[in-house]
Gaussian input, Z-matrix of N, CA and C with variables (Angstrom, degrees):
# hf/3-21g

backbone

0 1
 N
 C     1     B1
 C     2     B2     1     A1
 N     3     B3     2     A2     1     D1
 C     4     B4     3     A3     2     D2
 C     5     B5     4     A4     3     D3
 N     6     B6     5     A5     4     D4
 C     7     B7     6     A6     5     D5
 C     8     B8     7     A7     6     D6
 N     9     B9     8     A8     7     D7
 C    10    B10     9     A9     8     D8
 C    11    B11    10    A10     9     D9
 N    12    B12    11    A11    10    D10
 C    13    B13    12    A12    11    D11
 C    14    B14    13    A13    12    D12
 N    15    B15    14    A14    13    D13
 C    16    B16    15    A15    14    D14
 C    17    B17    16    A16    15    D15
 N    18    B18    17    A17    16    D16
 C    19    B19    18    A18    17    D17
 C    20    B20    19    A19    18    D18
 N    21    B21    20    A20    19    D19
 C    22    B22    21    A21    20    D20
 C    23    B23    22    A22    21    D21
 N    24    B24    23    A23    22    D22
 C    25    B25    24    A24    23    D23
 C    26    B26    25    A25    24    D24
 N    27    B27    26    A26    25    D25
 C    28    B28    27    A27    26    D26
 C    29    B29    28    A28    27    D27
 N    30    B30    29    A29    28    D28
 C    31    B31    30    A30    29    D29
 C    32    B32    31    A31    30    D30
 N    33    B33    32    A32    31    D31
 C    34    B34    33    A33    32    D32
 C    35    B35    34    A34    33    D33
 N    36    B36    35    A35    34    D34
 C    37    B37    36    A36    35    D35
 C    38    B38    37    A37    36    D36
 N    39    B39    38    A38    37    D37
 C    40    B40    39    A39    38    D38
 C    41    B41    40    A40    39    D39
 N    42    B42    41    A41    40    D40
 C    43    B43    42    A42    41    D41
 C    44    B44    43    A43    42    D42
 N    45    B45    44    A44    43    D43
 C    46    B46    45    A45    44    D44
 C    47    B47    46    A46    45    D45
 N    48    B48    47    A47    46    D46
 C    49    B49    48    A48    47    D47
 C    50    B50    49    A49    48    D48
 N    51    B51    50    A50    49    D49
 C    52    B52    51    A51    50    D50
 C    53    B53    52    A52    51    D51
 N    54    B54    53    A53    52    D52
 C    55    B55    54    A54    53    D53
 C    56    B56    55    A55    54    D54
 N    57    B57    56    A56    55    D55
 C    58    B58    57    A57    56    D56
 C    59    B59    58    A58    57    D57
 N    60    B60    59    A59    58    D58
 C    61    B61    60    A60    59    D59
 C    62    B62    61    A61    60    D60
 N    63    B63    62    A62    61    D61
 C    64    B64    63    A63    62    D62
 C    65    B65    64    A64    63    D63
 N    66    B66    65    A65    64    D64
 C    67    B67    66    A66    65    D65
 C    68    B68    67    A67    66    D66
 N    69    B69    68    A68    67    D67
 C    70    B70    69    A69    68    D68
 C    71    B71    70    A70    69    D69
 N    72    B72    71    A71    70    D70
 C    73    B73    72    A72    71    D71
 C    74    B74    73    A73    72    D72
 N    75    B75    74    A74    73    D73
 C    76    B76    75    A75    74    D74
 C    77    B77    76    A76    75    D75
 N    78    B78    77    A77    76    D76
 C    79    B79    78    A78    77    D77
 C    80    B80    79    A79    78    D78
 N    81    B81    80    A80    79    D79
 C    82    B82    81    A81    80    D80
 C    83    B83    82    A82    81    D81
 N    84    B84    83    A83    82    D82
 C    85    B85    84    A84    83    D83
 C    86    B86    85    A85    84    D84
 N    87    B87    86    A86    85    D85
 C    88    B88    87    A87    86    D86
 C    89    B89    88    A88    87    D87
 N    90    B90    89    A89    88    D88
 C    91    B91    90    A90    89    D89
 C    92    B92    91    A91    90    D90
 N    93    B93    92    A92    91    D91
 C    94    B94    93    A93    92    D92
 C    95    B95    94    A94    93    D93
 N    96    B96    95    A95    94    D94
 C    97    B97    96    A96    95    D95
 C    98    B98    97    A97    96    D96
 N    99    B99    98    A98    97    D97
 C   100   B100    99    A99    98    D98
 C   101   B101   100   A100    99    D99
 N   102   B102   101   A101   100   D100
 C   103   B103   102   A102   101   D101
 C   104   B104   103   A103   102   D102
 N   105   B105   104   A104   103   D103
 C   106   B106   105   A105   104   D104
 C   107   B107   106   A106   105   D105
 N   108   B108   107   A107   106   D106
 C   109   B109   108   A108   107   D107
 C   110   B110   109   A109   108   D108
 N   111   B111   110   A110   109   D109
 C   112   B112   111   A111   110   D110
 C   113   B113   112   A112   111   D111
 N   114   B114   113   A113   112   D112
 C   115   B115   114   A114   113   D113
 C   116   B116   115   A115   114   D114
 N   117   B117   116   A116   115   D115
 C   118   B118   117   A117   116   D116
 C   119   B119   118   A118   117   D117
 N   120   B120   119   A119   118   D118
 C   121   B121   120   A120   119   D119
 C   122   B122   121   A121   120   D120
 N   123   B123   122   A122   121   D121
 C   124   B124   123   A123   122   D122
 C   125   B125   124   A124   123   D123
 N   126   B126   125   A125   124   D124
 C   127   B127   126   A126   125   D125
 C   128   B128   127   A127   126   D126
 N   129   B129   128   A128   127   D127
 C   130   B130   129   A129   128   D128
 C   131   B131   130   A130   129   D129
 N   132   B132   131   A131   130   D130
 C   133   B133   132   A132   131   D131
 C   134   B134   133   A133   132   D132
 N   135   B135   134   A134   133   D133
 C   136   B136   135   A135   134   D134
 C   137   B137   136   A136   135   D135
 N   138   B138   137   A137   136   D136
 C   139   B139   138   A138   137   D137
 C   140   B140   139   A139   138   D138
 N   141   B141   140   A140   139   D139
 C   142   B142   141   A141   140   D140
 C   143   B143   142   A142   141   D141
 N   144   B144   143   A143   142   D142
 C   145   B145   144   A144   143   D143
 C   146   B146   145   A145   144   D144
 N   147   B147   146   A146   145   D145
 C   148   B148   147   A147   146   D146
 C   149   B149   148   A148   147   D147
 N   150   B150   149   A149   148   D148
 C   151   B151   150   A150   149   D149
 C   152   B152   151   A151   150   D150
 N   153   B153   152   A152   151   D151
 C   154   B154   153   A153   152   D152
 C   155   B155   154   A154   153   D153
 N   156   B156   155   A155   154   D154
 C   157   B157   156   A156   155   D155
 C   158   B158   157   A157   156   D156
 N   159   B159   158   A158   157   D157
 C   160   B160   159   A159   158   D158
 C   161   B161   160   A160   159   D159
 N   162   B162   161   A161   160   D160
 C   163   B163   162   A162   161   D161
 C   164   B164   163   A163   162   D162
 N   165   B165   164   A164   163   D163
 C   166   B166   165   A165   164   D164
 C   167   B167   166   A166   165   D165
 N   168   B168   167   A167   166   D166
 C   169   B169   168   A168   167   D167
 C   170   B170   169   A169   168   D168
 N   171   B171   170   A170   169   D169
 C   172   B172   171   A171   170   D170
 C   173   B173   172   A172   171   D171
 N   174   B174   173   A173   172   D172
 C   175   B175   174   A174   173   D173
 C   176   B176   175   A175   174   D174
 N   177   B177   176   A176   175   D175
 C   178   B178   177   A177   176   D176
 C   179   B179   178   A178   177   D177
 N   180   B180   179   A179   178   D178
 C   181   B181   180   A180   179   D179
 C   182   B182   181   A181   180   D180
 N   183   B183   182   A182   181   D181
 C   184   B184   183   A183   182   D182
 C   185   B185   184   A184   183   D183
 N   186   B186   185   A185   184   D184
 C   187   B187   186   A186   185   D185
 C   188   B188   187   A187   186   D186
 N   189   B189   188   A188   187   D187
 C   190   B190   189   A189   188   D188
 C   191   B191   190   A190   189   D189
 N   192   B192   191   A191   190   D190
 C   193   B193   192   A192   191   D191
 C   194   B194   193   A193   192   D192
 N   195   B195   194   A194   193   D193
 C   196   B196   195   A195   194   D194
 C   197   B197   196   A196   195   D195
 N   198   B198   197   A197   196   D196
 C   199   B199   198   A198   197   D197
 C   200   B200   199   A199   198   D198
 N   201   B201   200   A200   199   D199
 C   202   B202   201   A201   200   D200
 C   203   B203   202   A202   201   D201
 N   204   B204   203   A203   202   D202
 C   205   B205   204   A204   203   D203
 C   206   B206   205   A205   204   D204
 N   207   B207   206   A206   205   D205
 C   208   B208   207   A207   206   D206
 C   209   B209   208   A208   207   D207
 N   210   B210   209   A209   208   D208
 C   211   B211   210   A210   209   D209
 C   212   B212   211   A211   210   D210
 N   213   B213   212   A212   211   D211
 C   214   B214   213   A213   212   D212
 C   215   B215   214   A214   213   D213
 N   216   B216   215   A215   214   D214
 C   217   B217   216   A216   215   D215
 C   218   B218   217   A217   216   D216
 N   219   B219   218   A218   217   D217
 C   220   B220   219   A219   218   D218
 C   221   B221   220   A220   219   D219
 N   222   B222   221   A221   220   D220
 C   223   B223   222   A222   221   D221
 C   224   B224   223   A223   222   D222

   B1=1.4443
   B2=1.5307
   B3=1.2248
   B4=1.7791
   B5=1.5240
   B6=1.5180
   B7=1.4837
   B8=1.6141
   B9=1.2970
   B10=1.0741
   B11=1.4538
   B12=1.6002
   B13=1.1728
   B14=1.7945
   B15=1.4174
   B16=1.7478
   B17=0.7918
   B18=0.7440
   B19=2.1316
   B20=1.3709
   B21=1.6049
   B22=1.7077
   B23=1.2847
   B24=1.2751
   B25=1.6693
   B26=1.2319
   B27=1.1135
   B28=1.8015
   B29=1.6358
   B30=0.9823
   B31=1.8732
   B32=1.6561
   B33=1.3735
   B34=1.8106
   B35=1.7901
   B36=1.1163
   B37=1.4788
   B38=1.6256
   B39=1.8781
   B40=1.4212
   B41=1.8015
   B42=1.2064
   B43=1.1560
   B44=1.8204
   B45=1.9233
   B46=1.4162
   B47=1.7577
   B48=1.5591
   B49=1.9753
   B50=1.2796
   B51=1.5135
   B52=1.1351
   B53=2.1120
   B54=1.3493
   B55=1.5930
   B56=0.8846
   B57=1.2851
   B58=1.6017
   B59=1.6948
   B60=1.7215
   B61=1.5374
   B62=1.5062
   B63=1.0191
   B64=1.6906
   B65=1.5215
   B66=1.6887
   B67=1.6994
   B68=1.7019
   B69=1.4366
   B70=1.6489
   B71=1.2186
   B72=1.9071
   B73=1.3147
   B74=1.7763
   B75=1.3419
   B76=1.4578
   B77=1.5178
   B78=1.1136
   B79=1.6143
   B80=1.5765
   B81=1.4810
   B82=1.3576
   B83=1.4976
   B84=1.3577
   B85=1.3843
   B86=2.0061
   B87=1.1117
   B88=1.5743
   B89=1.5072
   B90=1.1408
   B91=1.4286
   B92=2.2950
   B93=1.1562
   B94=1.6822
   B95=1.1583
   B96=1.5455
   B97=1.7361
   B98=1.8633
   B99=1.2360
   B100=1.4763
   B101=1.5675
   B102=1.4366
   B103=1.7655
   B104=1.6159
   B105=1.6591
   B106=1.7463
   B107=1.2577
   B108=1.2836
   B109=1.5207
   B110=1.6354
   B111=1.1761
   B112=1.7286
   B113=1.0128
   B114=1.8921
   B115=1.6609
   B116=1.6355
   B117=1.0861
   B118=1.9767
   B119=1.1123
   B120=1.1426
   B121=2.1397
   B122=1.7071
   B123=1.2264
   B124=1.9982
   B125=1.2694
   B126=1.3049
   B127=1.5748
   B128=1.0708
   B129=1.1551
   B130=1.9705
   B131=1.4499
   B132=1.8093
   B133=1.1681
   B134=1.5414
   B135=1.1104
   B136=2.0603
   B137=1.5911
   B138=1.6889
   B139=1.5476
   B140=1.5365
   B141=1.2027
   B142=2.0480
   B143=1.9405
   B144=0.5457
   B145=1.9682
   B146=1.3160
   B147=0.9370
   B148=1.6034
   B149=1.6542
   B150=1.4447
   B151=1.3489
   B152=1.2539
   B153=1.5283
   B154=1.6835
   B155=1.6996
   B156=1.2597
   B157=1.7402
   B158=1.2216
   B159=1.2908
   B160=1.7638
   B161=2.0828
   B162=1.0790
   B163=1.9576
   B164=1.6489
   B165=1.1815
   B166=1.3670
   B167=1.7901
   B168=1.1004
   B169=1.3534
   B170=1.5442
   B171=1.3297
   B172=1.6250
   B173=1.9201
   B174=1.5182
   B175=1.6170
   B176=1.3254
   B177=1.7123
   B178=0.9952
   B179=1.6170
   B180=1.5809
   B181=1.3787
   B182=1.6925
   B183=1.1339
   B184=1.8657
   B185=1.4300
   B186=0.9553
   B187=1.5774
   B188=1.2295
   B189=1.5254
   B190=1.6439
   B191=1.5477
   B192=1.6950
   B193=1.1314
   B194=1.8009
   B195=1.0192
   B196=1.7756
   B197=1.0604
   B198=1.5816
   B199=1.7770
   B200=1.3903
   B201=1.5829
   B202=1.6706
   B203=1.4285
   B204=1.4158
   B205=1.7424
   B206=1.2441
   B207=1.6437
   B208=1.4207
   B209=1.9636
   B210=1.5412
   B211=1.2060
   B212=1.9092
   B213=1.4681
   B214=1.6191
   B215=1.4667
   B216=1.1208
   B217=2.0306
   B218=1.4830
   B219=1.1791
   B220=1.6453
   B221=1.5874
   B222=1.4997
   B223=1.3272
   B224=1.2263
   A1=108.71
   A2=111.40
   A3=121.93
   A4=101.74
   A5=109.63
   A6=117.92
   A7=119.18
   A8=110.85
   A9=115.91
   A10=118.78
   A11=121.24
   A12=133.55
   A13=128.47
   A14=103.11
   A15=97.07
   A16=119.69
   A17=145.51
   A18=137.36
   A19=94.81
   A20=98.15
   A21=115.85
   A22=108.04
   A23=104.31
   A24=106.05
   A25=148.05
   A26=98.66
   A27=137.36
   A28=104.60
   A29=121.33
   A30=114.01
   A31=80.98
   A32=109.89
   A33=108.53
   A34=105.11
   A35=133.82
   A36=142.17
   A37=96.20
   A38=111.83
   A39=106.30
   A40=103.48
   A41=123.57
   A42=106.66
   A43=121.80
   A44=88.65
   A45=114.62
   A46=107.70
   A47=97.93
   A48=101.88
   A49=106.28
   A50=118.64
   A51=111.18
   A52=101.00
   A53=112.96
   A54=110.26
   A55=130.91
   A56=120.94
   A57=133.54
   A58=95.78
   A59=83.76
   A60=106.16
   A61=147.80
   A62=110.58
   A63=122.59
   A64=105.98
   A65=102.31
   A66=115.62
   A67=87.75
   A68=120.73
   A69=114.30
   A70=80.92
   A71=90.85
   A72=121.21
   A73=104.82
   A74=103.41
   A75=118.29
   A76=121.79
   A77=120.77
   A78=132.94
   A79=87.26
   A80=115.14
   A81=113.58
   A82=101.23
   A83=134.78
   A84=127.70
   A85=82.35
   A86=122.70
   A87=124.21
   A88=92.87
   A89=108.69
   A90=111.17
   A91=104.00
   A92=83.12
   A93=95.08
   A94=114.52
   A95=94.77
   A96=100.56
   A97=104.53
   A98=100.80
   A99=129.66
   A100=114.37
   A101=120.97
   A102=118.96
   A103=93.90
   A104=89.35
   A105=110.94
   A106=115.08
   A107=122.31
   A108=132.86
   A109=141.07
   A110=115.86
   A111=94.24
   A112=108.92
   A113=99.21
   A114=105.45
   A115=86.56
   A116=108.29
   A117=122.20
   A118=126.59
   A119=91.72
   A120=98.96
   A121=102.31
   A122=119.06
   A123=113.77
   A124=102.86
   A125=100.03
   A126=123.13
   A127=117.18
   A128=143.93
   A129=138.28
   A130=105.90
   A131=110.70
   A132=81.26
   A133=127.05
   A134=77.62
   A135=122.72
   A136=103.77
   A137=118.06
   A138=130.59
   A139=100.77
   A140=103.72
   A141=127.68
   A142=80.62
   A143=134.10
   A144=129.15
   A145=78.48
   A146=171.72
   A147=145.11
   A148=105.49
   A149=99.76
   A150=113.99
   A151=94.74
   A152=109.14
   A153=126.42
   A154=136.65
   A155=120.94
   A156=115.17
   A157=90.42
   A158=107.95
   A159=134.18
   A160=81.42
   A161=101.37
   A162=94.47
   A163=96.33
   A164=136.54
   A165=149.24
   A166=108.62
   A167=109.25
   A168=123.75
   A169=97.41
   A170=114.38
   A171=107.88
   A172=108.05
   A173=107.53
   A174=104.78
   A175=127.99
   A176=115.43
   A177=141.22
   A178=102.14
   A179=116.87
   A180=108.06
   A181=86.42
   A182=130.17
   A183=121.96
   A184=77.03
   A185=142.45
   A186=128.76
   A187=114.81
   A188=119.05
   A189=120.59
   A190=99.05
   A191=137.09
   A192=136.73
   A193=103.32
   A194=104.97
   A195=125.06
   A196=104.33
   A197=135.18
   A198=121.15
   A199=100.32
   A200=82.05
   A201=98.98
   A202=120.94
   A203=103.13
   A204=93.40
   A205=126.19
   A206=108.51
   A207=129.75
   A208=109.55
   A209=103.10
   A210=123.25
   A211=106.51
   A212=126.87
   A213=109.18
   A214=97.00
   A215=96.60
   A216=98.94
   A217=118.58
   A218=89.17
   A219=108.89
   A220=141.03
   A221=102.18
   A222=133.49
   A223=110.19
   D1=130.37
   D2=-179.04
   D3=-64.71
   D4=139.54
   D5=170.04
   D6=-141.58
   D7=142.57
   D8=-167.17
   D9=-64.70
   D10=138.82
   D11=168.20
   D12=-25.39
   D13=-43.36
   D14=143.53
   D15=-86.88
   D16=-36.76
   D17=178.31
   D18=-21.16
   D19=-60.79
   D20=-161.68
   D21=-53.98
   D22=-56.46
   D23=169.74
   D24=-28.62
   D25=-63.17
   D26=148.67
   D27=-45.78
   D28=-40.31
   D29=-159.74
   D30=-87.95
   D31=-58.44
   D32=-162.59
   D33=-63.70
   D34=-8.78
   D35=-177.96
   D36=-82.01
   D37=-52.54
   D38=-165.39
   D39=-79.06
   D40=-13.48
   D41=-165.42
   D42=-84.16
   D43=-11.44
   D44=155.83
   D45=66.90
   D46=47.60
   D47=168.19
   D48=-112.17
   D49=28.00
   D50=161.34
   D51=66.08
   D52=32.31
   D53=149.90
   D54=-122.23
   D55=158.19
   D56=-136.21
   D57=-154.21
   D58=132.85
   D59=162.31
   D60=-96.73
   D61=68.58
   D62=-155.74
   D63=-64.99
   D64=136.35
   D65=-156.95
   D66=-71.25
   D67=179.73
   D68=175.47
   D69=-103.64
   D70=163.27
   D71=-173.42
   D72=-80.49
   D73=-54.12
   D74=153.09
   D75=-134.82
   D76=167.66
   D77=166.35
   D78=83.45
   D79=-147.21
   D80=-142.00
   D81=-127.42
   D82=7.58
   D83=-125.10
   D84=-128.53
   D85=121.86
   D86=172.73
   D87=-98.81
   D88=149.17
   D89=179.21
   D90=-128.15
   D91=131.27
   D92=179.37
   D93=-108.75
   D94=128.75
   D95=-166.08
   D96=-132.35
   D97=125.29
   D98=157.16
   D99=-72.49
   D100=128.29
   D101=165.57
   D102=-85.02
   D103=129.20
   D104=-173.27
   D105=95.47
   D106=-38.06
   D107=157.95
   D108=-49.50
   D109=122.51
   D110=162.91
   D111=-70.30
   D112=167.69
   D113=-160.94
   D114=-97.22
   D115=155.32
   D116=150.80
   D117=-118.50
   D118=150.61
   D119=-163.37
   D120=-99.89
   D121=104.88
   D122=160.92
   D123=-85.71
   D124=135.01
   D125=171.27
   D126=-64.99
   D127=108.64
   D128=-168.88
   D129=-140.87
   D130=99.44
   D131=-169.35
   D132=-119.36
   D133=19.73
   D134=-176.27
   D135=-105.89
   D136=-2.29
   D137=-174.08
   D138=59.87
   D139=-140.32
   D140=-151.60
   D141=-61.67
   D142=-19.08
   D143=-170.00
   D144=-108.97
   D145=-80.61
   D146=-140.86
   D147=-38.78
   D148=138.31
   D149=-168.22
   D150=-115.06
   D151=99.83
   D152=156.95
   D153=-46.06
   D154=115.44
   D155=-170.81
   D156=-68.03
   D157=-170.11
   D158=-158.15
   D159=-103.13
   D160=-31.13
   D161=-161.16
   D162=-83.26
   D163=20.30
   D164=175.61
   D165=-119.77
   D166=-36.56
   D167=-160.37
   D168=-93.59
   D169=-44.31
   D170=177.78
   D171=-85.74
   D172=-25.96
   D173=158.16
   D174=-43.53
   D175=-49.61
   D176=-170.81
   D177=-63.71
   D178=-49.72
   D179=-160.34
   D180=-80.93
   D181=-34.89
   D182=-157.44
   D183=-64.56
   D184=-55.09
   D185=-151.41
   D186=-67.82
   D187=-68.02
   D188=-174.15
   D189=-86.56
   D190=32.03
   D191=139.18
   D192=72.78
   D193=58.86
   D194=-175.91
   D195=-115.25
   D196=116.77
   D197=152.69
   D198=-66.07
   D199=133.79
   D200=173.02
   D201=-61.83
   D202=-32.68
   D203=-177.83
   D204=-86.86
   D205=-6.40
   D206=148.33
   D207=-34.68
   D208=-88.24
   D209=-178.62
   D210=-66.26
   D211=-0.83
   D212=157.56
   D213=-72.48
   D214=-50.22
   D215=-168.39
   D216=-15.88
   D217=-65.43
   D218=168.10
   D219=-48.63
   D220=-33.16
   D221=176.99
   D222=-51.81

């Protein structure tokens, strides 16, 4: 199920690994960054109300190393 760009925010703040969502400098792309991690870019292009697919959301966790059903919990 798609969730909004704060949701995400909010879930990755409570789950407390220290990642962070940095606004873009330009264009549309927020990029989330893990220390030790590569960063990944979500596409938002409506910002904090952009409504995220599931194929971003499970990208997001394979990358900065999140169980997903960890971070649905939260959702």
């Amino acid at each position: 199920m798609p969730a909004r760009l704060s949701a995400i925010r909010r879930a990755l703040a409570r789950l407390g690994l220290g990642i962070v969502i940095e606004n873009p400098s330009k264009g549309s792309h927020f990029r989330c960054r893990r220390p030790g991690y590569r960063m990944y870019p979500i596409p938002a292009h409506n910002g904090e109300q952009t409504e995220i697919s599931d194929v971003y959301i499970r990208a997001l966790c394979k990358c900065l190393g999140i169980v997903e059903a960890e971070l649905r919990e939260h959702l």
